[in-house]
Every structure is written in C-alpha cells, then in structure tokens.
C-alpha positions in Angstrom: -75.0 -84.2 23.2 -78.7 -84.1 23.8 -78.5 -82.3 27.0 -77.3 -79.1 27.1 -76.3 -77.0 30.5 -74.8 -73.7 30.5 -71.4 -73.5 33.0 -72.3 -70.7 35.3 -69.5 -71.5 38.0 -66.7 -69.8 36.3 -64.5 -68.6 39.3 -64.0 -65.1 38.0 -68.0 -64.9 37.9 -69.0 -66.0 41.4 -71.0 -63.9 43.4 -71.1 -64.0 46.9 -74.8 -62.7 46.7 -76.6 -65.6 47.1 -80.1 -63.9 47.9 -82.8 -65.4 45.4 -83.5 -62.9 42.3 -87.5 -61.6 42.1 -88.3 -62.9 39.0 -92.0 -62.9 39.2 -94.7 -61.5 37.3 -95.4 -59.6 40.2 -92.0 -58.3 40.8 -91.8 -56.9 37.1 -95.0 -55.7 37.4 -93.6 -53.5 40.8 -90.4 -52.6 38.7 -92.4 -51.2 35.9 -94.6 -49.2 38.4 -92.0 -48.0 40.3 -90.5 -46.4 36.9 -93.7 -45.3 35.9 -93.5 -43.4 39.5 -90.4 -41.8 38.7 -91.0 -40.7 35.6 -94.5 -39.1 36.5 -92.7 -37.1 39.2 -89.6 -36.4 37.3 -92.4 -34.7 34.6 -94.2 -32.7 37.0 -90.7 -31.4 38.5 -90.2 -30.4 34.9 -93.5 -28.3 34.6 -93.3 -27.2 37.9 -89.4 -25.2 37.5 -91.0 -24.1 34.2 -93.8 -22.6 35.6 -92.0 -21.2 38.0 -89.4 -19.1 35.6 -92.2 -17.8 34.1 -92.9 -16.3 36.8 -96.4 -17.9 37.6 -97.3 -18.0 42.0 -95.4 -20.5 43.6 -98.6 -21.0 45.6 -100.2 -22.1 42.2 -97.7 -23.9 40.9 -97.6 -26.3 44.5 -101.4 -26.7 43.5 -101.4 -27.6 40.8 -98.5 -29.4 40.7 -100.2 -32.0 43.0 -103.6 -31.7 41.6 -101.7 -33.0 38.2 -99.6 -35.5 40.3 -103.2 -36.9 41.8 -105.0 -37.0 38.4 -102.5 -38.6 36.2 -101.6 -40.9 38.9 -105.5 -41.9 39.3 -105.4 -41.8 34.9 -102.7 -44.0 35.3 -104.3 -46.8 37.4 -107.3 -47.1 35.3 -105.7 -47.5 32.3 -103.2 -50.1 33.7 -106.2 -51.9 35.3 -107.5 -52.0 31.9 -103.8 -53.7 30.4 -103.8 -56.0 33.3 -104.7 -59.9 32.0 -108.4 -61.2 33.3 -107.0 -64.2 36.1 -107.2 -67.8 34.8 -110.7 -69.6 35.6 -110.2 -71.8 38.6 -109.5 -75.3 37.9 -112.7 -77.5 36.8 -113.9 -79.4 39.8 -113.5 -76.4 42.6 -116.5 -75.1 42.1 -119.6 -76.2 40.8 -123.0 -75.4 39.1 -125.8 -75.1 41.7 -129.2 -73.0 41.4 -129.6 -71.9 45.1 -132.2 -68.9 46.1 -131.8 -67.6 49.8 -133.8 -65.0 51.6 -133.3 -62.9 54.4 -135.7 -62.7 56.5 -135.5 -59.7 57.9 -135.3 -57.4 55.5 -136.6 -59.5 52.4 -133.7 -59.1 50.1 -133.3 -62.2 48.0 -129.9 -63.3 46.4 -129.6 -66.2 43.7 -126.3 -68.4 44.0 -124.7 -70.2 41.0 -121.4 -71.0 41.9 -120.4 -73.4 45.2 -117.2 -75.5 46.0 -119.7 -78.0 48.7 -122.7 -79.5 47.6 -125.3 -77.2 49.5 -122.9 -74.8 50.9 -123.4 -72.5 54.0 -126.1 -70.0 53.7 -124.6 -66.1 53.5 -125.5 -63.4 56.2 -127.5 -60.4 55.5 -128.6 -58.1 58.1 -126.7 -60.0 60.7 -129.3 -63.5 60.2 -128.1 -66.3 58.1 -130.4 -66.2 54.8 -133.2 -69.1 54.4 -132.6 -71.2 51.8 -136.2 -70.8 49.6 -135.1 -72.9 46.5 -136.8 -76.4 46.1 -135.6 -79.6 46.4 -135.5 -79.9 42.2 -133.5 -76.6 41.9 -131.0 -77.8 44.0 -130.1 -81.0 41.6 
C-alpha cells in the first residue's frame, strides 16, 4: 500500500454542515486577533472593577479605562505589524528594470522610476498633468 487515505465517512461522524472551513492564513490570523481583543478588554474590565473597589472616581476610571484600551490597542498593532512576514517578491518577469526620469511641469517636482511591468509605461500624474518623460533615449535601454 503506497497510497494512503484516511476514511472520513464513518456514518456515526457525518455532519450535515457542509459549509467550507476557513483555513487560511488570513482566517487564523483574524482568530488570533479576535482573542487578542478579548483578552485586552477582559484585562481592562479587570483593572477597571479594581479601581473601582478602591474607591477611585468612576469618572476616572471610564477615562482611563479607554485611554488604556486606545494605547495598548495602538501598542498592539505596531508590534504585530512588526511579527507580520515581509510579502513574497512578485514573480520574475512582472516587472522589470527600467531607468525612467519624469517631470512635472508645473510645479517642477522630478520623480525617478525603476520598476515597470510594460516596456515604457504610462507617465504618472502630478499636479493634475501627466509628467514629461526627461530620461534619454540610452537610459531607457
């Protein structure tokens, strides 16, 4: 038996459920946030009843309360930015090497491009005017 397939139709184990399971990065990713979420509030709650038995202004404790709820949750996304993997580099052949100088001519602002997927691609917009392409003709090559 080189082939091996697990029996998952055991009559006792169907499940009439047949919607499709998230299993995505994207979907664990939301899991995990959403427990993050809970816990973060379920903390604050904590502080918040203690503060409150010992006897501190209920006012104060609703500020600060969501003063800590806004900083830890802004602490929270920076450092999970931080843990999140840098994406993959797009496939070779989508985009390639080009030396490109364009200036508006309106306002004089000059921008370099390096990266195009055409071979002399669109010129951007800046001040509302598509940019001149100043670059020569062996820059472009």
């Amino acid at each position: 038996m080189t082939d091996f397939e697990p029996v998952t139709d055991v009559p006792d184990r169907i499940d009439t459920d047949d919607t499709p399971v998230a299993s995505t990065a994207r979907a664990r990713d939301e899991r995990v946030q959403q427990r993050r979420h809970r816990i973060l509030v379920g903390v604050i709650v904590v502080i918040a009843v203690g503060l409150l038995i010992a006897r501190f202004s209920p006012i104060r404790v609703i500020i600060a309360s969501v003063v800590m709820y806004a900083m830890l949750r802004l602490g929270f996304a920076i450092i999970g930015a931080f843990a999140r993997p840098i994406p993959e580099a797009p496939p070779e052949g989508e985009l390639r090497r080009v030396r490109l100088k364009y200036r508006c001519s309106v306002c004089g602002t000059e921008i370099r491009m390096t990266l195009a997927n055409d071979e002399i691609p669109d010129p951007p917009r800046h001040c509302t005017e598509d940019m001149e392409l100043t670059a020569t003709a062996d820059d472009m090559l």
